[in-house]
C-alpha positions in Angstrom: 93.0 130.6 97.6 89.2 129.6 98.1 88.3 128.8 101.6 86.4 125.5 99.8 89.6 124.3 98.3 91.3 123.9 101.9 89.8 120.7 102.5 92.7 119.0 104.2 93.4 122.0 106.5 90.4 121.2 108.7 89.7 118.5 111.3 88.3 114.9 109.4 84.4 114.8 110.2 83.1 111.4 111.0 82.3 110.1 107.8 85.8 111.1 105.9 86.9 107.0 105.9 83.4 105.6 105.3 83.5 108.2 102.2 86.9 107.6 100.6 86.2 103.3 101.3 83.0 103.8 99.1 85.2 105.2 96.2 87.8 102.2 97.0 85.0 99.6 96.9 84.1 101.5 93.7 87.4 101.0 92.1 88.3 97.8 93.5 84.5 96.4 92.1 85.5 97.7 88.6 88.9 95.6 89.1 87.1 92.8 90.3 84.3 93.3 86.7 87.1 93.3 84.8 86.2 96.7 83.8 89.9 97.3 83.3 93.2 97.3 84.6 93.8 98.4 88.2 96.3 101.0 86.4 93.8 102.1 84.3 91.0 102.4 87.2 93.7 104.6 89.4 93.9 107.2 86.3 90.3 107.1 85.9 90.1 107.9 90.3 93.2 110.5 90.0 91.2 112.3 87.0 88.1 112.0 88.5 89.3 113.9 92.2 91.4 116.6 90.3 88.0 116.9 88.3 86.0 117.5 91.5 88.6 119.5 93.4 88.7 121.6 90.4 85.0 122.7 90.5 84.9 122.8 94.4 87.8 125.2 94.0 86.3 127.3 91.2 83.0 127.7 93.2 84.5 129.1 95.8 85.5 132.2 93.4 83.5 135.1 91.5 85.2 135.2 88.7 87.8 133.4 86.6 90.0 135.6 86.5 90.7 135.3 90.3 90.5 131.5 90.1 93.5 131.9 87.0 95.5 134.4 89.5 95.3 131.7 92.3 96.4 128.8 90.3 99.5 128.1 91.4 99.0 128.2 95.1 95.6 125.6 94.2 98.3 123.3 92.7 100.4 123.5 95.5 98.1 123.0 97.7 96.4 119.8 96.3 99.8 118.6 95.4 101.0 118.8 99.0 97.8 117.7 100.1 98.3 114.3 97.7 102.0 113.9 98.3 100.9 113.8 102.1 98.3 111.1 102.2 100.4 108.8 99.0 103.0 108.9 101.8 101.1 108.1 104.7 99.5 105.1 103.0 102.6 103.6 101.7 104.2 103.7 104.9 101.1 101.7 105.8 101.6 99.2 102.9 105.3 98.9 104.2 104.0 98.3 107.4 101.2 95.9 106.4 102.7 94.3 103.5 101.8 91.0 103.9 98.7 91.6 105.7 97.8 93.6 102.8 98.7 92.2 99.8 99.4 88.3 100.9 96.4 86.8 100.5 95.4 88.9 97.1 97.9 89.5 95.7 98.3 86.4 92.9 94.7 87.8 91.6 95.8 91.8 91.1 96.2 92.5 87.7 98.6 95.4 86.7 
């Protein structure tokens, strides 16, 4: 697999939280609009990253024929990498519930 796909496998640099709370605030801000659903805004997130790890995968190849031989391991791999931080954040959620969700939680929408 592409070195450029293995983006988990290396140490977080300084920025990795402030990046992924600008997508949140994102998100959440299109909740908040009324844009749509929260359901509907997670699809829209979970397409978009598998959209943009799919390209930063595919660049890191010459061909597409080598990217098509790899595929497998590339879904492994990002589904690992998924399963691994899902887990780790609802074990925070667990943790944290009320914290949280408590005093929000009446104004989520579905």
């Amino acid at each position: 697999m592409a070195e450029e796909a293995k983006t988990q496998e290396a140490p977080l640099d300084e920025n990795f939280y402030n990046r992924a709370d600008g997508f949140i605030n994102l998100a959440n801000q299109a909740v908040t609009d009324e844009e749509a659903t929260a359901g509907q805004i997670a699809n829209s997130f979970m397409f978009a990253a598998s959209r943009f790890n799919a390209w930063v995968t595919a660049a890191g190849y010459q061909k597409g024929e080598d990217l098509a031989k790899e595929k497998e391991a590339i879904l492994e791999f990002f589904t690992e990498q998924y399963r691994l931080m899902l887990s780790e954040n609802i074990d925070s959620y667990v943790t944290n519930f009320s914290e949280y969700l408590g005093y929000s939680k009446e104004n989520f929408k579905k």
